[in-house]
Every structure is written in C-alpha cells, then in structure tokens.
C-alpha positions as CSV (number, residue, x, y, z in Angstrom):
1,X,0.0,0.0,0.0
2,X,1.2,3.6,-1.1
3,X,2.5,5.1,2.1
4,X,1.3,8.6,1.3
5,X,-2.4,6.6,1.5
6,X,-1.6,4.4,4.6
7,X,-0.5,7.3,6.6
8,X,-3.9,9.2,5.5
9,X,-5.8,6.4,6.8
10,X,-3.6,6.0,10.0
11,X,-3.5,9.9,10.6
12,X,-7.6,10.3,10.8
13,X,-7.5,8.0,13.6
14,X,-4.4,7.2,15.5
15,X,-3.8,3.5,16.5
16,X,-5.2,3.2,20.3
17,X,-2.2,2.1,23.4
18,X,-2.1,-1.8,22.5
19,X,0.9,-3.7,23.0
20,X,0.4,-5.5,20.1
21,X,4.4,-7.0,20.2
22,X,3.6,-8.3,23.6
23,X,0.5,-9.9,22.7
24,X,1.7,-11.7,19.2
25,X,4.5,-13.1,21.4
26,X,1.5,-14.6,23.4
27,X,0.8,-17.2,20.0
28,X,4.2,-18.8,18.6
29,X,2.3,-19.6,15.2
30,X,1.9,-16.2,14.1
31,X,6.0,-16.5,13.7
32,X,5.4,-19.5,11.0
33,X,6.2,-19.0,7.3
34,X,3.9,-20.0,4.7
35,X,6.4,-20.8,1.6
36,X,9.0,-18.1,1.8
37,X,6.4,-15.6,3.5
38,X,5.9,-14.8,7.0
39,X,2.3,-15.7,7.9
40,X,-0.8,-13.1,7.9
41,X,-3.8,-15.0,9.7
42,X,-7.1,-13.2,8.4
43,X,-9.3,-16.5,9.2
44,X,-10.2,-15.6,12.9
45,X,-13.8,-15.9,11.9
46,X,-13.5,-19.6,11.0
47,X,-11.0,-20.5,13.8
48,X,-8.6,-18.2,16.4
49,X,-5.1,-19.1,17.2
50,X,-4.0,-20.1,20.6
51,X,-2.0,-18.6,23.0
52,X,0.8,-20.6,24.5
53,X,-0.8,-20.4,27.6
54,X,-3.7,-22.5,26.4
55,X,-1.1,-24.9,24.7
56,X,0.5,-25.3,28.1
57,X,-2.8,-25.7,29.7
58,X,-4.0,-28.7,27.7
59,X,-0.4,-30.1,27.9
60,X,0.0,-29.8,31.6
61,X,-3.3,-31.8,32.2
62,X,-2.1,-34.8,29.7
63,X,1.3,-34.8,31.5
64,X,0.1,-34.6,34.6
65,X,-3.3,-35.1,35.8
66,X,-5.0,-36.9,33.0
67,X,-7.9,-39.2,34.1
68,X,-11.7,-39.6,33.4
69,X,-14.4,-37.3,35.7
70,X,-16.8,-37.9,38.4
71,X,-16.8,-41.7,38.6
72,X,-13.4,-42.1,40.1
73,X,-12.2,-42.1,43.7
74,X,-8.4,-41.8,43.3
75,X,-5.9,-38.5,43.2
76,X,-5.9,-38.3,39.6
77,X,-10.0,-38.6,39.2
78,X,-10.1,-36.3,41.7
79,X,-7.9,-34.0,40.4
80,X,-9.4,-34.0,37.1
81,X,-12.9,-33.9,38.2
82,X,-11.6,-30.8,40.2
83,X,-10.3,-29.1,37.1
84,X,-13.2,-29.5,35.4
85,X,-15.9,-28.1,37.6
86,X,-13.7,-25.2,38.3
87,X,-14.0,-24.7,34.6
88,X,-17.5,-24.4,34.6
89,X,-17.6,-22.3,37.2
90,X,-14.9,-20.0,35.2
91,X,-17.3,-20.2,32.2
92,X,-20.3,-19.2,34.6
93,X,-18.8,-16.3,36.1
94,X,-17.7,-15.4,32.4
95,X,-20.9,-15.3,31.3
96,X,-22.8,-13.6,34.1
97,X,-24.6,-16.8,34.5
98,X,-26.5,-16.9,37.9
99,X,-24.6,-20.2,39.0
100,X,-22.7,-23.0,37.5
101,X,-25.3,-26.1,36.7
102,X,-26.6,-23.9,33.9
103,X,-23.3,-24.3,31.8
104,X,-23.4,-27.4,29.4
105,X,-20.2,-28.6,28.3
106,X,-20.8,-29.6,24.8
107,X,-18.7,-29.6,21.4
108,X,-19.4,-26.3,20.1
109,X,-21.8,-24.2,18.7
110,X,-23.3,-26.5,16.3
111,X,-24.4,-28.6,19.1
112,X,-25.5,-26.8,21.2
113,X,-28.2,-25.4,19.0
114,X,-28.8,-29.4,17.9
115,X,-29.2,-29.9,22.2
116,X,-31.8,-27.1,22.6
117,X,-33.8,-28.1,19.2
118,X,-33.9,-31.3,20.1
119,X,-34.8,-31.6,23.7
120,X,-36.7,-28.3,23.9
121,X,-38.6,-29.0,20.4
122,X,-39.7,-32.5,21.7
123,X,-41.6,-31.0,24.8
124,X,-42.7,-27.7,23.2
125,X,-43.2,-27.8,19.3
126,X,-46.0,-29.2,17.3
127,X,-47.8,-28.6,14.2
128,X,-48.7,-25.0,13.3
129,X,-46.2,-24.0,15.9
130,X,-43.6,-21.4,14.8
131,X,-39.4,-21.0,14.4
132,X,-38.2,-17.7,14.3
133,X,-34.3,-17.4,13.3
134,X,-32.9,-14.7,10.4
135,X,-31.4,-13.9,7.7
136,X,-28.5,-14.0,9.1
137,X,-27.9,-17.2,10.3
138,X,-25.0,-19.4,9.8
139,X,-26.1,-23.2,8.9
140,X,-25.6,-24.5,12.2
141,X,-28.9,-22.2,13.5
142,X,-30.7,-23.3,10.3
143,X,-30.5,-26.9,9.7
144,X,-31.6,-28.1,13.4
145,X,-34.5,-26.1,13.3
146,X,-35.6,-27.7,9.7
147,X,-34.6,-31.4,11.5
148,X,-37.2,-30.6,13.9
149,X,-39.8,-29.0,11.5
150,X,-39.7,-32.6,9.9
151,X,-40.5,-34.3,12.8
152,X,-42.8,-31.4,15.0
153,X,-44.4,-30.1,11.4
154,X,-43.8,-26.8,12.4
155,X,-42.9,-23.2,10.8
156,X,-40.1,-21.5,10.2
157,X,-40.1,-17.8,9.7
158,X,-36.8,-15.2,8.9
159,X,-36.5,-11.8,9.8
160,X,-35.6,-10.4,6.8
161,X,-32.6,-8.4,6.3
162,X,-31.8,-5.0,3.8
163,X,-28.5,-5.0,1.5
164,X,-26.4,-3.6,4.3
165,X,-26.8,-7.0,6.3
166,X,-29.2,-5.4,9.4
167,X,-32.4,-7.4,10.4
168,X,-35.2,-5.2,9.3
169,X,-36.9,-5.4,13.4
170,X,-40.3,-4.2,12.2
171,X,-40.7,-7.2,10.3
172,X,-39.4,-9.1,13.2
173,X,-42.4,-7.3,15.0
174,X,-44.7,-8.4,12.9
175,X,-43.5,-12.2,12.5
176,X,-44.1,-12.7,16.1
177,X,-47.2,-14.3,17.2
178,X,-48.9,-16.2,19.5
179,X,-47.6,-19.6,17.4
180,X,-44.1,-18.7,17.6
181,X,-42.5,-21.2,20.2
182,X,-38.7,-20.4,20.0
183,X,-36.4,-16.8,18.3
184,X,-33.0,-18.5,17.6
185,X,-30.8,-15.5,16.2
186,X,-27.0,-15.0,15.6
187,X,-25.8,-12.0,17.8
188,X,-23.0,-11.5,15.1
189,X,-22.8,-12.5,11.4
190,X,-19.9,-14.4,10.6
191,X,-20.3,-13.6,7.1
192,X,-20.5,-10.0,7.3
193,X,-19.8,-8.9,10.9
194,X,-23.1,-7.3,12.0
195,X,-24.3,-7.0,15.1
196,X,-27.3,-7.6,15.5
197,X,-29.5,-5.8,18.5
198,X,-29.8,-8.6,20.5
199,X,-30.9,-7.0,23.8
200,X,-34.3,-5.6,21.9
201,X,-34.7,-9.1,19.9
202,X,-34.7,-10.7,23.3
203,X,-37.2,-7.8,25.3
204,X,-39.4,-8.2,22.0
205,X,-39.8,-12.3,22.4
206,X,-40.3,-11.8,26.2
207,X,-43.1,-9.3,25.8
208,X,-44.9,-12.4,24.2
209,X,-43.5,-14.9,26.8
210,X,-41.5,-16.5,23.8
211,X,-37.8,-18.3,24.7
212,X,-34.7,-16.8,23.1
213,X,-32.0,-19.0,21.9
214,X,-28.5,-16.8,20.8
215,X,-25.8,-18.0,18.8
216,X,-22.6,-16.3,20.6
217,X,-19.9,-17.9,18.2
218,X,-18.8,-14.4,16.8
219,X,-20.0,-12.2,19.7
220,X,-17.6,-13.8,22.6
221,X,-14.3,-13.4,20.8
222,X,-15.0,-9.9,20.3
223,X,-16.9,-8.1,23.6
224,X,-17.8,-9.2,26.9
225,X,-21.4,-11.0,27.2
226,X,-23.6,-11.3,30.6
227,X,-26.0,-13.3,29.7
228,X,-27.9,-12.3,33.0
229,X,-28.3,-9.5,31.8
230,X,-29.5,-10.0,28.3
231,X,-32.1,-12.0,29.7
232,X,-31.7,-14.5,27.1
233,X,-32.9,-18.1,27.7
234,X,-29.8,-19.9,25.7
235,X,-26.5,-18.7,24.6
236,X,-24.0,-21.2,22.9
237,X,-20.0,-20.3,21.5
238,X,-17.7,-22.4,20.7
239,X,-13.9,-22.9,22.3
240,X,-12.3,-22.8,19.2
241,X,-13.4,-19.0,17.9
242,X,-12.9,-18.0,21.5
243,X,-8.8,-18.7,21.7
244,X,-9.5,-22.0,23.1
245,X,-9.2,-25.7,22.2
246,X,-11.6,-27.5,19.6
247,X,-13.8,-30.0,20.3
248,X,-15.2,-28.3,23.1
249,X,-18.2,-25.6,23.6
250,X,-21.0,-24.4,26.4
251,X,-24.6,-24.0,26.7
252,X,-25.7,-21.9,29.0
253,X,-29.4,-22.2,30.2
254,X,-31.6,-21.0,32.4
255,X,-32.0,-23.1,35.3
256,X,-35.6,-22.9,34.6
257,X,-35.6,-23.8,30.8
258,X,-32.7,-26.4,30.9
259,X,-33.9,-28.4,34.0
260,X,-37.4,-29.6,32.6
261,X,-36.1,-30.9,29.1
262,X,-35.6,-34.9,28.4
263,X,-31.8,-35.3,27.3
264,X,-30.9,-35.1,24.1
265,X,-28.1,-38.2,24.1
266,X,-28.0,-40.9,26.6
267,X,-24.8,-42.9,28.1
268,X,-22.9,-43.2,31.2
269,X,-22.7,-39.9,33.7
270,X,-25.8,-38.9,33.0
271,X,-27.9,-41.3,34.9
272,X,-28.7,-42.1,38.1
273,X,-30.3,-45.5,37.5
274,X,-30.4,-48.0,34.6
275,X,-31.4,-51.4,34.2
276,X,-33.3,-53.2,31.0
277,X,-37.1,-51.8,31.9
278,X,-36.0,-48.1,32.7
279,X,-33.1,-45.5,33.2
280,X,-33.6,-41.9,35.4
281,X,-31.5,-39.6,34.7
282,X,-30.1,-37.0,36.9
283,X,-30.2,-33.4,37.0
284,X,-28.9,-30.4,35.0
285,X,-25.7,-30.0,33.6
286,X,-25.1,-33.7,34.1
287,X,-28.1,-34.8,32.2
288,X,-26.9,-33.2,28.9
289,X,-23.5,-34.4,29.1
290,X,-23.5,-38.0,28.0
291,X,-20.5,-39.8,28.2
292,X,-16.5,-38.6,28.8
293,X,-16.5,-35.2,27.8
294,X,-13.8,-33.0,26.4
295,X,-11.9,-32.8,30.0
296,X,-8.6,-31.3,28.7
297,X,-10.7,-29.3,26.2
298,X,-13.2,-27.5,29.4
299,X,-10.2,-27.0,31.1
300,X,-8.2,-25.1,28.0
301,X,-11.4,-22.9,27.7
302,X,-11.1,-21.6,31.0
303,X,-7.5,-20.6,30.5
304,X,-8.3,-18.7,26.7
305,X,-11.7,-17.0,29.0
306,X,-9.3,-15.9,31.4
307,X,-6.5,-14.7,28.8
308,X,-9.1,-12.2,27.4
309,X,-9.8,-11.3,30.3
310,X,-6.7,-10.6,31.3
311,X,-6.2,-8.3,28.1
312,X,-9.3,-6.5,28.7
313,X,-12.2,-6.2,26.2
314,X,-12.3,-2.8,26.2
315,X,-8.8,-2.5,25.0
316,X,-9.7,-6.0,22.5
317,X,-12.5,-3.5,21.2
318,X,-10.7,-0.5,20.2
319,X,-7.7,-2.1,18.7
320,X,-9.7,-4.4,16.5
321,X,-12.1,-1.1,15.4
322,X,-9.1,0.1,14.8
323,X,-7.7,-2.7,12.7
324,X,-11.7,-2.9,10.8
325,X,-11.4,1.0,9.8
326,X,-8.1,1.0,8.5
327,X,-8.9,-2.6,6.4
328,X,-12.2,-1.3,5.2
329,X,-10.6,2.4,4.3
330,X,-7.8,0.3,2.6
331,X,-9.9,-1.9,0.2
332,X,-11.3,0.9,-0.8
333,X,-8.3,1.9,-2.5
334,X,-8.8,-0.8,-4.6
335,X,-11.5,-0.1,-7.4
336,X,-12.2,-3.2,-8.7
337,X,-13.4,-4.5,-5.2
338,X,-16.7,-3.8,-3.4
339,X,-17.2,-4.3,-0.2
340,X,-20.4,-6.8,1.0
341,X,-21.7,-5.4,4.1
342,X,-22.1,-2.3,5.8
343,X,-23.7,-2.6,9.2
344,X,-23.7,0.7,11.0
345,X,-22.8,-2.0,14.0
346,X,-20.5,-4.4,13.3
347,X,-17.3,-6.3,14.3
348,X,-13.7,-7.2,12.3
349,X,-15.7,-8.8,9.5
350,X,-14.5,-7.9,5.9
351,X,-16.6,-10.0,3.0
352,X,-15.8,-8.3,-0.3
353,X,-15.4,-9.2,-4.0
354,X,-13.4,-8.0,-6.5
355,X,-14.1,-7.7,-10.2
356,X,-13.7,-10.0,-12.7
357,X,-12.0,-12.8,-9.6
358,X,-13.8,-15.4,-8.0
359,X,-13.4,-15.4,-4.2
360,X,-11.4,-19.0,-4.6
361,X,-8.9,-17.3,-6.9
362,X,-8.7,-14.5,-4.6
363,X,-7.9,-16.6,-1.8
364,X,-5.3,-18.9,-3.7
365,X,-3.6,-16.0,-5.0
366,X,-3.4,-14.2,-0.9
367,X,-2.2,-17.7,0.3
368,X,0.9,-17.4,-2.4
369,X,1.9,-14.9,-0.5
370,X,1.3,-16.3,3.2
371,X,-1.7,-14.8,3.5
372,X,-4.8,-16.9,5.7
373,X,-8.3,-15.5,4.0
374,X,-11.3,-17.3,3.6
375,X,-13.4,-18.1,0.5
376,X,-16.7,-18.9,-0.1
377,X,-20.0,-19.0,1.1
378,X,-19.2,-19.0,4.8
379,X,-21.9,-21.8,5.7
380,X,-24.2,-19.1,5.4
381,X,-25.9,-19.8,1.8
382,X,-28.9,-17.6,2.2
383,X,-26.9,-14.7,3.3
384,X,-25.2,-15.1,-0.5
385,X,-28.6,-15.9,-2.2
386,X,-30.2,-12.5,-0.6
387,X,-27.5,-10.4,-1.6
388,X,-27.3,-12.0,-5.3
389,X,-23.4,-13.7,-4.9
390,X,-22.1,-16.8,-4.9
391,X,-19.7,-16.2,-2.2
392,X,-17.2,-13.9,-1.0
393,X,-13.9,-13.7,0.1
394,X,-13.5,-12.7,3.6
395,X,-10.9,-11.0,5.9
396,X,-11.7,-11.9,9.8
397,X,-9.4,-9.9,12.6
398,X,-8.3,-10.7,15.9
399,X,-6.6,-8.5,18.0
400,X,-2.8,-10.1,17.5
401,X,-3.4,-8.8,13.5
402,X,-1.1,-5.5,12.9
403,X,-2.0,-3.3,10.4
404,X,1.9,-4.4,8.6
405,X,-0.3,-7.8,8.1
406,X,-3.1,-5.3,6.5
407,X,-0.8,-3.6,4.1
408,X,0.7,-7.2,3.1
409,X,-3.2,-7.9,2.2
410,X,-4.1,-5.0,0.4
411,X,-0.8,-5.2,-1.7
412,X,-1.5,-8.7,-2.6
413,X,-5.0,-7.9,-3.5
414,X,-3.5,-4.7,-6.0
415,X,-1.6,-7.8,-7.7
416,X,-4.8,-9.8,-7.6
417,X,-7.1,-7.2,-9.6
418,X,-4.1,-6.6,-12.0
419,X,-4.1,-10.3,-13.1
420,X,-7.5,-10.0,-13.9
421,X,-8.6,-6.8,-15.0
C-alpha cells in the first residue's frame, strides 16, 4: 500500500495504546512461514489461534493429571474432576450466568443449538407452531430447526434483512405471534460482521412470553457477554473461535428452561439408575453431558476466557475497530473490489469481492503470499442468495493482527485485480 495513503488512513485515527508486540508473542504460530512468507492469519472468523498459555494448559493436564471425571475415587479422578468443575464455574462467572449447573459442556456451537432443538422442540413444538431465526444465520442455527420442522411439522419464519446486512426489526415485530414457540438469532454474522440488537430481539420475544435461543460464536471473541443481563434463555459459542481448544463448547441455560427438558443423548454420567425396563437420569448439567467429555478441552477454555480477560475487552474493542477502519478504508483503494456489508454495528468482519476474480482465486492468490483469508459461502448460503453472490472472500481480525499484516493484504490484493482486470 502507497505510504502517502496508509499514513492518510492512520492519521484520521491514531492507532489506540495496544501492546500488540507483547501480545503476538502470546501465540508462537503467528512466527510460521507459509512458503518463503511470514504468515498473515485473516481467518479468525473460521477459527482463532492459541496462545501458549492454552497450549501449556492442555499439555499440563495430559502430563500430569489426566484421568476420566466424576466416577473415580483416586488422586488423579479427583484432580481431574476438580479441574473440570472449576471450569465451569470459570465459564459461569464469564458469562454472568446466575450459577454453574446452567453451563453445558458440549462440542461447540453446532451442538449446542442441535441440544436445545432437540430436547426443547420435543416437549414444546408441534404442528402449526412457529421458528423464528434470520437472515443471518450461519447453517448451524438453520438446519436443526428444519430437522425438527420434519418431525414437529412446524414453521419456520426469517426476519428479513436490507442490503447492508441489518435485520429489518419491524418485520421481526410483525413475525411474532402467539404460534411462535422459539427466536433463535445469531448476535454476530460471521459472514459479514453485524451485530445484531440482541438485547431488543430478546425484550421483543419476552413481551410475548417466547424463549430466546442466541448463537454467541462471533460475539464472545469480540466483547464481553452477561448473559444475566440479556435476559436470554440460551447462549452457545464455541472454544475454538474464542482462543481456546476445539472440540469443546458451552450451553448456558436457564435453570428454569434447561432443567425440565428430556436429554438429548443418553450414556454413562448422566444417569442415576439404569437397568433393562427403565433408566432416570439426573439433574442439570449432568443430564446433557452424555458420556467422557472433552476434559482437557473444558479446562483449556477456562484458561483462553481468562486470557481475554486478562487483556481486557475494552482495549480488544478499540484495537480491532481500529484494525476494521483502517482494512475497510484500505480496500477501498482498490476499485475493482466492493465491499459486502455495511452494518452501522459491526465487528472485524470484511466479505468483499473484486471484479472480474472469484473469491477461490482470490484466496489462492493471498495464500501465495502467506496470507490466511477465507473463500466462499461462509456456511451461510442464504446470506449469498439475498444479496445475489455466490460467495465472497472474507478477511476476519483478531486482535494479534497489525496493520503491517493489513498492508501485506491489500498489496496482494492490488496484484490480484491486476491479473485479472
């Protein structure tokens, strides 16, 4: 990027106090080298890095304290069992959840939304009833809902959105009814980084006495959540988009809406009783949590919570605004690329296309040069098929991106509309 123009862009809003060097030192892979380049990571949105201190986390409890939960009565059971409660407490206090039974350990996002369709559509949804998720929506808070809708023969309705990727809310007043059973809504697009107003979504299904299930997988990396405070009924987010470990994701419910529903798998842990006739199963969190669970995984999520934490959302915040001004101000140097989505509220997101390039060639052509984009419809197909694309390349931040990783991007990008314009 011409300097005279980066320094424009810099200059209309100086870079907040961020140690940035101190906090890239935190994650050893950002020093990798893709090829003969040093690595730029703009996936965040698809998965975050983690910080050594997660690494040494899941490490230390393989090396040194690794058993199975609950059902043991030696040191290392006991240890482990420890370690794992502890993190659910850490998750609850994260969260502003009232207490700890209404956090579900589960595998991510995806399913928890699959645990809360299932057991809450079997007891609450039949046909004529009503779904109300958005336009928004990745596939994981899509598909569920149509799995139940086969079985329930219910409805599902979508808040509509305009072509700057923002719900259009007085259509979201006027799709709910007395048959609407459940709102499931994303609080940020991971296609195009909106944030949606959650807190009115929620007081708008309450007025009505209607549950609210949120999808938190793009909200949590980003800026705190007190779930306590939204008043919502369910929030899921995965470990992996939150610095943490994969294979490992929570479920918070209210003690009120979790405790009445059947479970949604069945196994060991999760029962009191069992023999051939019948099985009774015990109360909340256990009876959602079937089976060994990601121990190591619980345990590595606490550590990434506490590690943003530690940094301080309010100082995450304004670095990565930061970071999103100067990238979308950057792009725009580029004519042959547009921009797709333009929420007045929204977080590091950055779809785009470009002229004449599909978003596959785009992305082959950044990874040359050791750059980490994603391409594609971002498992949100009806996001692409209101806005009349196929897909679209897409730059995700975290706050251990530098605006040097930015340039690297936009110079690439230069090279990319070149080759084919």
């Amino acid at each position: 990027m011409e300097t005279l123009a980066r320094d424009k862009i810099l200059a209309a809003k100086p870079a907040p106090d961020f140690d940035i060097d101190a906090v890239r030192k935190d994650f050893p892979i950002l020093e990798s080298q893709v090829g003969k380049h040093p690595l730029a990571y703009f996936d965040n949105a698809a998965t975050t890095q983690k910080p050594a201190c997660v690494v040494s986390t899941l490490a230390e409890f393989y090396l040194s304290r690794n058993a199975n939960i609950h059902r043991g009565i030696h040191y290392l059971s006991e240890q482990a069992t420890n370690d794992y409660e502890r993190a659910r407490e850490r998750v609850a206090e994260f969260l502003g959840a009232r207490e700890s039974r209404e956090i579900v350990f589960v595998r991510g996002t995806t399913e928890g939304i699959n645990l809360v369709a299932s057991s809450f559509g079997r007891v609450n949804l039949k046909e004529g009833d009503e779904i109300l998720v958005s336009a928004l929506e990745h596939h994981a808070n899509i598909v569920p809902w149509q799995l139940l809708r086969e079985v329930t023969k219910a409805t599902i309705k979508v808040i509509p959105m305009n072509d700057q990727g923002e719900l259009l809310l007085e259509s979201y007043d006027q799709l709910l009814s007395e048959r609407t059973r459940i709102v499931a809504v994303t609080y940020v697009s991971n296609a195009l980084g909106t944030v949606n107003p959650i807190k009115e979504i929620i007081d708008k299904a309450h007025e009505r006495g209607i549950p609210v299930l949120i999808d938190g997988a793009q909200a949590v990396p980003h800026f705190p959540v007190d779930v306590t405070e939204l008043d919502c009924d369910f929030f899921v987010f995965s470990g992996h988009k939150t610095f943490g470990p994969t294979g490992v994701g929570v479920l918070y419910g209210k003690s009120e809406q979790l405790a009445p529903l059947p479970p949604y798998q069945g196994g060991g842990e999760m029962i009191t009783s069992v023999t051939f006739e019948e099985s009774k199963f015990k109360d909340i969190p256990e009876r959602f949590e079937a089976g060994t669970p990601h121990i190591a995984g619980a345990i590595g999520l606490a550590t990434a919570l506490s590690y943003l934490s530690g940094l301080g959302y309010d100082a995450i915040a304004e670095y990565e605004n930061h970071l999103l001004n100067y990238t979308e101000q950057a792009l725009a140097s580029i004519p042959a690329v547009r921009i797709v989505g333009q929420a007045q509220e929204k977080v590091g997101v950055v779809s785009f296309v470009m002229q004449g390039a599909h978003p596959h060639d785009i992305g082959t052509f950044l990874d040359a040069d050791g750059i980490a984009i994603r391409a594609g419809h971002h498992c949100a197909q009806p996001v692409m098929n209101r806005l009349g694309i196929p897909g679209t390349a897409r730059a995700s931040l975290a706050f251990y991106n530098t605006i040097e990783e930015i340039d690297r991007m936009v110079e690439s990008l230069h090279k990319v509309a070149r080759f084919f314009n």
